[in-house]
N, CA, C and O atoms as a GROMACS GRO file, in nm:
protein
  464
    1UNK      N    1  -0.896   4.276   3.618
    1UNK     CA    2  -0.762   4.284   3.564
    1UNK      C    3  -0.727   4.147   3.505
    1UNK      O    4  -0.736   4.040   3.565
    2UNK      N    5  -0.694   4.161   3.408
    2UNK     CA    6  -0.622   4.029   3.318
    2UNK      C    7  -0.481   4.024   3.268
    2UNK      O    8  -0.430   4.128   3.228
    3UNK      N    9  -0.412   3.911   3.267
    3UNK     CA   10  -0.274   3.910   3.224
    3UNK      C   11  -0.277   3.953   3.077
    3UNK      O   12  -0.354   3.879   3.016
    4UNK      N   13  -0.234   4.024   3.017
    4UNK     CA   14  -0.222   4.096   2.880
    4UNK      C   15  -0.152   4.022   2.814
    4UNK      O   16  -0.190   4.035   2.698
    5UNK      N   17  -0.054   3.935   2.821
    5UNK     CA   18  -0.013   3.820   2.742
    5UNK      C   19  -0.089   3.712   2.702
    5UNK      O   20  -0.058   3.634   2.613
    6UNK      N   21  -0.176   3.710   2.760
    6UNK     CA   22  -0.335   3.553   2.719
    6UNK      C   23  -0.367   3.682   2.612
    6UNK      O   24  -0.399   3.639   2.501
    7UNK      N   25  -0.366   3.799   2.618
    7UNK     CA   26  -0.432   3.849   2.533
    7UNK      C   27  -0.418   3.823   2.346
    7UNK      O   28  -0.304   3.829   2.301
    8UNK      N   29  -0.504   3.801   2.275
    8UNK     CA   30  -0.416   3.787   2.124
    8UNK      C   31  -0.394   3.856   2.068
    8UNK      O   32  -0.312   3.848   1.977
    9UNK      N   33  -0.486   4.001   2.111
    9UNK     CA   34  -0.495   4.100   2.033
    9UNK      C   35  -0.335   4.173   2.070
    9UNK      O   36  -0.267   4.244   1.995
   10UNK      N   37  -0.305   4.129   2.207
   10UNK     CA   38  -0.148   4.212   2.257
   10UNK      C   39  -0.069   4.090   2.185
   10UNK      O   40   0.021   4.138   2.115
   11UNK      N   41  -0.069   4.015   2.181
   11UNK     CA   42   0.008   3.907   2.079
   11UNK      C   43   0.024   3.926   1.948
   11UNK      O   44   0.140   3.912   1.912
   12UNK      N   45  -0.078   3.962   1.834
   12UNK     CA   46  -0.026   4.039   1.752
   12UNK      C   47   0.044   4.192   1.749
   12UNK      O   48   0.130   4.236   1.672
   13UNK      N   49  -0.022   4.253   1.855
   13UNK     CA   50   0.066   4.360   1.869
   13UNK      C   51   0.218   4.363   1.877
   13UNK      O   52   0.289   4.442   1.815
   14UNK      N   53   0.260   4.264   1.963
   14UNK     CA   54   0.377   4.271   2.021
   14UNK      C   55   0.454   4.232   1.881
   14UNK      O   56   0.548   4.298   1.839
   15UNK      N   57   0.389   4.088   1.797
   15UNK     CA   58   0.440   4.068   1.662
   15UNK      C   59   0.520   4.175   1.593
   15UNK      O   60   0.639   4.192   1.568
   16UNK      N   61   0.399   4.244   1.571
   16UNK     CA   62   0.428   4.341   1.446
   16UNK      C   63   0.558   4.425   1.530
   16UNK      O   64   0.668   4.442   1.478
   17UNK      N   65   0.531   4.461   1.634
   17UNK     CA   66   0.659   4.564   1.675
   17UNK      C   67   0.758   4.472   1.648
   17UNK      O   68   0.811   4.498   1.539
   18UNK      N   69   0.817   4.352   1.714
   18UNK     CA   70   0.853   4.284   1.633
   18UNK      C   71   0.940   4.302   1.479
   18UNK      O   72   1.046   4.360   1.452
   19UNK      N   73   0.856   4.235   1.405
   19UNK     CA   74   0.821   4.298   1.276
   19UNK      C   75   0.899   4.435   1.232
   19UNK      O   76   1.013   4.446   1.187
   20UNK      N   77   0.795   4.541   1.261
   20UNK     CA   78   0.882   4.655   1.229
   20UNK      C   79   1.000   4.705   1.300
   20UNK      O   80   1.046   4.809   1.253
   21UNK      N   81   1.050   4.663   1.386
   21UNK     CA   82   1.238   4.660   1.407
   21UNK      C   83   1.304   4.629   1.319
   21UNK      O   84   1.410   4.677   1.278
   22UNK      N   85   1.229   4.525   1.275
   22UNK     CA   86   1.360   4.407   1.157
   22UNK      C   87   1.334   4.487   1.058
   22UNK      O   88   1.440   4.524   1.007
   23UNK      N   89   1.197   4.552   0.983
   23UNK     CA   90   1.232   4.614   0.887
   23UNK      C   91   1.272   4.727   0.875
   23UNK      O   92   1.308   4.776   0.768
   24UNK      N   93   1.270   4.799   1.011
   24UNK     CA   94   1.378   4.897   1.014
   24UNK      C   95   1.509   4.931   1.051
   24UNK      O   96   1.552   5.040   1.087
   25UNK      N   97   1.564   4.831   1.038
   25UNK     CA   98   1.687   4.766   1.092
   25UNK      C   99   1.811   4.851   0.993
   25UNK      O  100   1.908   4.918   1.029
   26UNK      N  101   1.766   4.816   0.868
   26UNK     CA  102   1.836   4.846   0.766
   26UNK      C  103   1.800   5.009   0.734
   26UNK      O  104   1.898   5.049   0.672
   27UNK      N  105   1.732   5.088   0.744
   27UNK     CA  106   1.732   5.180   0.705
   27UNK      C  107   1.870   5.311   0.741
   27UNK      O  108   1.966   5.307   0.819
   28UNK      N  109   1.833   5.394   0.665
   28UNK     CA  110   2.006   5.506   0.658
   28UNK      C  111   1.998   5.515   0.817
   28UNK      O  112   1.917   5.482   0.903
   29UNK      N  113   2.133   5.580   0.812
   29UNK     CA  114   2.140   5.640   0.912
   29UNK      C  115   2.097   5.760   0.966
   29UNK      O  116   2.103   5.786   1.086
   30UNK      N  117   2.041   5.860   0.855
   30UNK     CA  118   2.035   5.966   0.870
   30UNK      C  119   1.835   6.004   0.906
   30UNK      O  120   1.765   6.105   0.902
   31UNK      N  121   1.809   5.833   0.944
   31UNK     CA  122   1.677   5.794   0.936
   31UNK      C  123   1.664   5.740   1.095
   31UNK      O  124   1.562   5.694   1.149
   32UNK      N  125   1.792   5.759   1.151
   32UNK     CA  126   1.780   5.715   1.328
   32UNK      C  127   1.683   5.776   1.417
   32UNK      O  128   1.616   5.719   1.502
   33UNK      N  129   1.682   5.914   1.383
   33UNK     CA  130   1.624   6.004   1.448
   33UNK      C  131   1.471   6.056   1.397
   33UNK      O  132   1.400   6.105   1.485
   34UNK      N  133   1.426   6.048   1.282
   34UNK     CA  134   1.355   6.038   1.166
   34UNK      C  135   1.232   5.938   1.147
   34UNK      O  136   1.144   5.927   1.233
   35UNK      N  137   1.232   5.874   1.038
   35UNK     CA  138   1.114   5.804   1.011
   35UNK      C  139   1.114   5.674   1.086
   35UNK      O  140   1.003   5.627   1.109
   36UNK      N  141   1.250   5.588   1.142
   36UNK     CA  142   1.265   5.495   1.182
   36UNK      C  143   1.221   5.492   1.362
   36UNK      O  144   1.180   5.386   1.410
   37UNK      N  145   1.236   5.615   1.447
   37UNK     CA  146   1.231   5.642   1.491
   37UNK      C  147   1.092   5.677   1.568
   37UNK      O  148   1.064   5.657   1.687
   38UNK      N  149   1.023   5.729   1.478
   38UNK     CA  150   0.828   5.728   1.482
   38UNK      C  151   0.774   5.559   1.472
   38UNK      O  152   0.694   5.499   1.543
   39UNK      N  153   0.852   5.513   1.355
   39UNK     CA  154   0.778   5.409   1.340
   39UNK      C  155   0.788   5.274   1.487
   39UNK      O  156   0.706   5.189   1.521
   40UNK      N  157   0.959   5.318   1.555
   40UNK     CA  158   0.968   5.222   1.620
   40UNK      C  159   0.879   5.236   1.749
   40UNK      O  160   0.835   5.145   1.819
   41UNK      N  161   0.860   5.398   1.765
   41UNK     CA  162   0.831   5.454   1.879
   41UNK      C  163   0.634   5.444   1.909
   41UNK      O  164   0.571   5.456   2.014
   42UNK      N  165   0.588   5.416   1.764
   42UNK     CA  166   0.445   5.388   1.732
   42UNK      C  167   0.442   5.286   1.764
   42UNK      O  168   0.385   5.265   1.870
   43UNK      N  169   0.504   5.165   1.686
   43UNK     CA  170   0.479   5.021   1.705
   43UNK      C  171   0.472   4.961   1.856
   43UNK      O  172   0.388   4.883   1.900
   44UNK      N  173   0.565   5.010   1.914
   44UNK     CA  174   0.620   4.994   2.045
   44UNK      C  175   0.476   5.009   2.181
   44UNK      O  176   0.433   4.953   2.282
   45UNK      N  177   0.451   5.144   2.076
   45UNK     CA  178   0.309   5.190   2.200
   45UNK      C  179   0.188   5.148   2.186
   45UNK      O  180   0.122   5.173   2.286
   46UNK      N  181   0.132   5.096   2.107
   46UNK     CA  182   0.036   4.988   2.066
   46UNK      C  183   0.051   4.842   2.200
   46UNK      O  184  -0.017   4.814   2.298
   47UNK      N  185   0.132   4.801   2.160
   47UNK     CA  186   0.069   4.694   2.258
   47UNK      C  187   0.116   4.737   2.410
   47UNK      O  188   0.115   4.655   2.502
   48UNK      N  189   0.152   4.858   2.424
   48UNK     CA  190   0.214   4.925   2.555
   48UNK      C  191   0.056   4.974   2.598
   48UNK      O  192   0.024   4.947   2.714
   49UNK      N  193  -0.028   5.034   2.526
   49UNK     CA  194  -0.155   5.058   2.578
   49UNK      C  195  -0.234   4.918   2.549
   49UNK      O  196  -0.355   4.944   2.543
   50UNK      N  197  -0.219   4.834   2.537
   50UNK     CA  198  -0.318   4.757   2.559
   50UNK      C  199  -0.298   4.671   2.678
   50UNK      O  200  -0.387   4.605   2.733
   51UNK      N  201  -0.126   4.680   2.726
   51UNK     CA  202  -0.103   4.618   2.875
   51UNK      C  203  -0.139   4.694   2.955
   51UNK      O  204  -0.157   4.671   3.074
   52UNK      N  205  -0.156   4.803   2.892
   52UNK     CA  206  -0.188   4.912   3.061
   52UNK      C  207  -0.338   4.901   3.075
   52UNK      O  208  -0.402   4.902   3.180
   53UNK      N  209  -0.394   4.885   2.916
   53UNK     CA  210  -0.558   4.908   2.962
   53UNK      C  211  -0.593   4.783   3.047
   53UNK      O  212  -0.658   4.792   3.151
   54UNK      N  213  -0.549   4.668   2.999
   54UNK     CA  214  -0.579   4.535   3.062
   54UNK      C  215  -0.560   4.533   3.228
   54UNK      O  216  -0.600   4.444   3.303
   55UNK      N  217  -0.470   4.683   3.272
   55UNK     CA  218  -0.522   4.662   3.422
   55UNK      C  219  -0.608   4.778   3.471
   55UNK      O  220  -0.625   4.795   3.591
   56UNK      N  221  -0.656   4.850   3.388
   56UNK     CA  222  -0.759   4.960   3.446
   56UNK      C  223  -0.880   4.885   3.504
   56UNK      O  224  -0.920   4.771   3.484
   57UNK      N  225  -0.928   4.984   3.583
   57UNK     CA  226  -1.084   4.884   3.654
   57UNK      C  227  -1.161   4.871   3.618
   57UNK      O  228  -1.247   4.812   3.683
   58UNK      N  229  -1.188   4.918   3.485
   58UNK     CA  230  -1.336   4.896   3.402
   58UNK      C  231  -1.372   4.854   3.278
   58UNK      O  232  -1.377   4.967   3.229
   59UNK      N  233  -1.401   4.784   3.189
   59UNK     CA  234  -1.418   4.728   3.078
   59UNK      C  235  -1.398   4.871   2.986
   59UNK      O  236  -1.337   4.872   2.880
   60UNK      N  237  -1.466   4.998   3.052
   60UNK     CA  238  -1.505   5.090   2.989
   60UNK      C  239  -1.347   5.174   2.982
   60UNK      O  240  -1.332   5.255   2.890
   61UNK      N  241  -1.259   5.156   3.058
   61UNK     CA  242  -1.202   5.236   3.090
   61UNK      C  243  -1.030   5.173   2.965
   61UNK      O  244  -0.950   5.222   2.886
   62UNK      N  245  -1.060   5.060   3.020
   62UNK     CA  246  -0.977   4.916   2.894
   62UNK      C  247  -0.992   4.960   2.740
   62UNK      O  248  -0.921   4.927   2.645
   63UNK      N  249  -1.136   5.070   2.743
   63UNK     CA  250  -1.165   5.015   2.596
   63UNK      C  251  -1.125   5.134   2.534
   63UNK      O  252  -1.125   5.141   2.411
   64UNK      N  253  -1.084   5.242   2.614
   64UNK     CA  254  -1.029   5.350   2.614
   64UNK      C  255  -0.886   5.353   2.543
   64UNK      O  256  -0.868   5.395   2.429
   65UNK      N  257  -0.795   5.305   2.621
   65UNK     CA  258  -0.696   5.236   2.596
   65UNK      C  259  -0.690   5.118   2.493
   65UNK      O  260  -0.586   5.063   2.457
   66UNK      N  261  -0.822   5.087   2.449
   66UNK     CA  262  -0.801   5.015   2.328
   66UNK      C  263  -0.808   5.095   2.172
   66UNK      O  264  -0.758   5.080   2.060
   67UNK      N  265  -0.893   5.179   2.233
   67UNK     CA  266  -0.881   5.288   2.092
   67UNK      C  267  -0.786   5.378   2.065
   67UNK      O  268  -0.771   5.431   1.955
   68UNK      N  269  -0.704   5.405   2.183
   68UNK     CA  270  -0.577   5.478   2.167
   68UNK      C  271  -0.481   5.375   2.092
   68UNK      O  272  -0.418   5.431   2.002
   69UNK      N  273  -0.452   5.231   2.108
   69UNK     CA  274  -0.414   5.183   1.999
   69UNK      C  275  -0.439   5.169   1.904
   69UNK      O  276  -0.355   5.152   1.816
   70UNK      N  277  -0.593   5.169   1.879
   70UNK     CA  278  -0.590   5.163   1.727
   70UNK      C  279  -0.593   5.311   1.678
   70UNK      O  280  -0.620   5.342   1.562
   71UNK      N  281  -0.580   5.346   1.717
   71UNK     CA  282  -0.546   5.503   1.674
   71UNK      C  283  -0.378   5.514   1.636
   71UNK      O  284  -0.338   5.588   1.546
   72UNK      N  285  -0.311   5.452   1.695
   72UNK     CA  286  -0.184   5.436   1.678
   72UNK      C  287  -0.154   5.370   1.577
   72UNK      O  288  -0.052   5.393   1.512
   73UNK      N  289  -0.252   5.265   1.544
   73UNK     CA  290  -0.221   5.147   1.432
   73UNK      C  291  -0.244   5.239   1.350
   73UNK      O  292  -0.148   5.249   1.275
   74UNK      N  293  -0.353   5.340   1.317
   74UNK     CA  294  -0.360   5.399   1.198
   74UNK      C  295  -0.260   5.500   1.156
   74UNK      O  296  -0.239   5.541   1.042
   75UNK      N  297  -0.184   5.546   1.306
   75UNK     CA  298  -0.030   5.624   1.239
   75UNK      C  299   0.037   5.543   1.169
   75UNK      O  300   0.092   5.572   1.063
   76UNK      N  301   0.039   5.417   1.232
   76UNK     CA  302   0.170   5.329   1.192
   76UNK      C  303   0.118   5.278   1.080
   76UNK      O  304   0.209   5.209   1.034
   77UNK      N  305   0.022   5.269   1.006
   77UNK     CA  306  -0.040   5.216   0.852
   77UNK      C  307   0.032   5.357   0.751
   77UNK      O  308   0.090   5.357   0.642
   78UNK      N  309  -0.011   5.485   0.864
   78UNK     CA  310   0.060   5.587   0.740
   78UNK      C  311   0.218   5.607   0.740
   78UNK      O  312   0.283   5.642   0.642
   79UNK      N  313   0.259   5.583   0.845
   79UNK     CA  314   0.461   5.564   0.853
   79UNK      C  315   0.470   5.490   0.763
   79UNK      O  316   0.542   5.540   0.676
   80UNK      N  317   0.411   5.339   0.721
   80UNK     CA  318   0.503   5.256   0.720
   80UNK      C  319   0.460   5.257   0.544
   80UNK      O  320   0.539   5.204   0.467
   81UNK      N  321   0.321   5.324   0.485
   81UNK     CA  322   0.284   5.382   0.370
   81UNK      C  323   0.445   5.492   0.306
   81UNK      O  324   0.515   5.478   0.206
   82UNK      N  325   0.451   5.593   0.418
   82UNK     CA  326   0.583   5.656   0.351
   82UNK      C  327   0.698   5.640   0.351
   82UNK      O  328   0.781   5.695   0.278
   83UNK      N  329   0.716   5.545   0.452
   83UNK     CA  330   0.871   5.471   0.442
   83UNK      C  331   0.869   5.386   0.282
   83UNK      O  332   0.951   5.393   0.190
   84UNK      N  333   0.769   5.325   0.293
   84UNK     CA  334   0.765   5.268   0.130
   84UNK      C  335   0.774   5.349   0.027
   84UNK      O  336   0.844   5.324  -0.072
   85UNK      N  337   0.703   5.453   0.044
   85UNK     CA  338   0.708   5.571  -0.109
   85UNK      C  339   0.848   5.641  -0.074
   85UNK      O  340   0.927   5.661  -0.165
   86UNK      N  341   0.878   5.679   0.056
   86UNK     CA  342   1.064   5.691   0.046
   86UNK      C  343   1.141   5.616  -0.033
   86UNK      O  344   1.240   5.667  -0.085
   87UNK      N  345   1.110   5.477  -0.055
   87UNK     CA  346   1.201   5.370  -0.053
   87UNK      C  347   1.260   5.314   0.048
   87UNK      O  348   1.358   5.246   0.018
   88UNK      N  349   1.229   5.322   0.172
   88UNK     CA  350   1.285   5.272   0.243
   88UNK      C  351   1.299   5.177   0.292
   88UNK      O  352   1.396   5.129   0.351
   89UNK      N  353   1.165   5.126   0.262
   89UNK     CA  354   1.080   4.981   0.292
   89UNK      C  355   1.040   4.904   0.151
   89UNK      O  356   0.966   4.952   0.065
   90UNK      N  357   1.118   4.751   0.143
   90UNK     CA  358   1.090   4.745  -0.023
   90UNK      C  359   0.904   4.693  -0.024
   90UNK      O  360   0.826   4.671   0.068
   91UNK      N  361   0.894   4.690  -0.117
   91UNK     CA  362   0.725   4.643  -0.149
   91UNK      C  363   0.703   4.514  -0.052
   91UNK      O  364   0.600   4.522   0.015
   92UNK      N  365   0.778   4.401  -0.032
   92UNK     CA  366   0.738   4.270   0.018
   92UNK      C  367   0.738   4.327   0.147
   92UNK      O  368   0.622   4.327   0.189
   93UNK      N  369   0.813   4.374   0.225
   93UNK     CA  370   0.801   4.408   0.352
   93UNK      C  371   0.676   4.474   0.386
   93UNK      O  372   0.597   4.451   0.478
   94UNK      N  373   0.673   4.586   0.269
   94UNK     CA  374   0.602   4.643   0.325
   94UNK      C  375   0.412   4.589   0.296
   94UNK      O  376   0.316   4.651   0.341
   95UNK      N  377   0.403   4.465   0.214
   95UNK     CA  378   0.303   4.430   0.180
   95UNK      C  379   0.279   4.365   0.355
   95UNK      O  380   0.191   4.398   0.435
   96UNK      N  381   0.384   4.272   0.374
   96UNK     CA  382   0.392   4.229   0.500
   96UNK      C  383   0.298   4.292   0.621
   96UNK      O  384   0.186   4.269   0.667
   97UNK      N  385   0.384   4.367   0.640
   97UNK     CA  386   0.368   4.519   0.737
   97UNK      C  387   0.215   4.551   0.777
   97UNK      O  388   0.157   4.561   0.885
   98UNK      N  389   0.168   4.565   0.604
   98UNK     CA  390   0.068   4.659   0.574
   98UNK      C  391  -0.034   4.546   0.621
   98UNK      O  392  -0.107   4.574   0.717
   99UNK      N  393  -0.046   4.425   0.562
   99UNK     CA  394  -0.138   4.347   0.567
   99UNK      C  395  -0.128   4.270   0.750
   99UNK      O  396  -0.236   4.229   0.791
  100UNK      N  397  -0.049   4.260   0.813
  100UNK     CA  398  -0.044   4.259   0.960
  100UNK      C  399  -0.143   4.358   1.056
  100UNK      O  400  -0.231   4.328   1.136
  101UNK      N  401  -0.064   4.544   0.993
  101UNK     CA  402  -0.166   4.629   1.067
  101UNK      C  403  -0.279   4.632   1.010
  101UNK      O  404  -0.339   4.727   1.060
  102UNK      N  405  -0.351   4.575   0.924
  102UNK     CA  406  -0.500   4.533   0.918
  102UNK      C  407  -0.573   4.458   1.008
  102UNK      O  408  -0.675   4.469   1.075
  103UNK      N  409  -0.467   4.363   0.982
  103UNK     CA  410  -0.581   4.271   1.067
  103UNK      C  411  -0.535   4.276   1.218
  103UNK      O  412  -0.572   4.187   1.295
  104UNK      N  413  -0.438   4.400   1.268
  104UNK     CA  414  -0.433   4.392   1.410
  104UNK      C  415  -0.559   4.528   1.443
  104UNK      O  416  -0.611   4.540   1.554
  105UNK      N  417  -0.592   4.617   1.329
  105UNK     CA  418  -0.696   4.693   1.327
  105UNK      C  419  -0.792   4.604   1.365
  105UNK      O  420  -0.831   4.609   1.482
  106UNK      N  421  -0.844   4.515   1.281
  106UNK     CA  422  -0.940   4.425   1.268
  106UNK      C  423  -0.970   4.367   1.436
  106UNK      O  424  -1.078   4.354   1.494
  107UNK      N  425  -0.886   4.351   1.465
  107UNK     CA  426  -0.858   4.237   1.597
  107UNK      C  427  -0.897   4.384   1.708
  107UNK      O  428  -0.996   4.365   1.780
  108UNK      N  429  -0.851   4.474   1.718
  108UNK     CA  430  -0.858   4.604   1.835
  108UNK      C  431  -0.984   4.623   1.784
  108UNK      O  432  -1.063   4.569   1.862
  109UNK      N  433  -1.052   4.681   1.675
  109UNK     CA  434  -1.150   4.699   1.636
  109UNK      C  435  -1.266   4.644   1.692
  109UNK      O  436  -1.359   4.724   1.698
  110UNK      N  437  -1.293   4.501   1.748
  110UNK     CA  438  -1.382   4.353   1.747
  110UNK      C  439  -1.322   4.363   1.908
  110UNK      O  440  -1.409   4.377   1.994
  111UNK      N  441  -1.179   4.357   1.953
  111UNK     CA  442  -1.190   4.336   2.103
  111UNK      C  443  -1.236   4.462   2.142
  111UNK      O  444  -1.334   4.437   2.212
  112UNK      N  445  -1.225   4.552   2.138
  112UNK     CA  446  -1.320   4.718   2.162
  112UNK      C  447  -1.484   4.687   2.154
  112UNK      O  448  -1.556   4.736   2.240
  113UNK      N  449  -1.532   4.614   2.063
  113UNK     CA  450  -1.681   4.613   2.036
  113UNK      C  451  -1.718   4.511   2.201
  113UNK      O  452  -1.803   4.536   2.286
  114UNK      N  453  -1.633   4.414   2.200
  114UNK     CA  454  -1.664   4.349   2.292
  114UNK      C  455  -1.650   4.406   2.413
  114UNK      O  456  -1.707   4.345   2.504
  115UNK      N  457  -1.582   4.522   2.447
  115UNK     CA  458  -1.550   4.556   2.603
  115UNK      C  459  -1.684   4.696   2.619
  115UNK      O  460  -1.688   4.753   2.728
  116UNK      N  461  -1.756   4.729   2.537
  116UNK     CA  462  -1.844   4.827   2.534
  116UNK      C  463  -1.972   4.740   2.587
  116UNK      O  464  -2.082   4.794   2.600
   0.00000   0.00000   0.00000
């Protein structure tokens, strides 16, 4: 078991959720329940499974829980794709956004290779 905050890969995670609050901060109202709502509720669970995997008992079992986030990252690449083609999200944000959940792919991707 490891403290999940030394972790970096939960350090960018936690970022971006972060991140996507503020840019969904501004969206309608009629978007509370809606797109803002998935996206906050995605972002949120990403680095929520990578604190939980960080105390399972097995590297194998961690890495489990590491692919369920990046499985999540790849919802939250397509939310935050249609919040933009909504308009909801202007282009800079969402270049932001977009180019963050890459390289937190990148990062789950590489700490997964390592726990196998």
């Amino acid at each position: 078991m490891q403290n999940f905050r030394n972790l970096k890969v939960w350090q960018k995670a936690h970022q971006l959720a972060l991140s996507i609050y503020r840019v969904t901060s501004e969206f309608p109202r009629d978007e509370v329940f809606g797109l803002r709502n998935s996206l906050r509720k995605t972002c949120v669970d990403i680095p929520a499974f990578i604190a939980e995997g960080s105390g399972k008992a097995s590297d194998v079992e961690f890495s489990r829980s590491i692919g369920g986030a990046l499985a999540l990252a790849m919802r939250l690449e397509y939310y935050t794709l249609l919040a933009f083609d909504l308009k909801l999200l202007s282009g800079a944000d969402h270049d932001v956004v977009s180019s963050d959940i890459v390289e937190l792919k990148k990062m789950l991707s590489g700490f997964n290779r390592t726990l196998r």
